[in-house]
Phi, psi and omega in degrees: 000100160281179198280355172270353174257003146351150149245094142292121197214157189260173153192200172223103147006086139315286207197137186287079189270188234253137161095010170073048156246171211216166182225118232221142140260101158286144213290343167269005162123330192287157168246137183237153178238140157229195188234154158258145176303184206242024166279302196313287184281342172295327161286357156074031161255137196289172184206104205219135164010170178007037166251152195266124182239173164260164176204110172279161170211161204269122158336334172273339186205098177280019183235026198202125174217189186213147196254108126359283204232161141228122176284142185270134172320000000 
């Protein structure tokens, strides 16, 4: 997959699960499990329950993402 063919969509973190994955609510509503990328973790930023993040996702699996961005309160 390369990044021009990302589908980026924003959402909200339900809830953290095992292995530095999030159970991602999108703004249409769908659940997503994602991962965070791999900026996300060499920088040691946290990703916790009701933060709003972006997440791409490969166009072959809307139900599997990588979480991107965390937008500031």
């Amino acid at each position: 997959m390369s990044k021009e063919e990302a589908i980026e969509i924003q959402g909200v973190v339900e809830k953290a699960l095992s292995n530095a994955k999030f159970s991602v609510k999108a703004q249409t509503g769908h659940m997503i499990v994602a991962y965070l990328a791999g900026k996300l973790r060499r920088h040691f930023i946290k990703i916790l329950p009701g933060d709003t993040v972006t997440v791409a996702l490969s166009p072959y699996d809307l139900g599997k993402g990588r979480i991107t961005f965390r937008h500031k309160a």
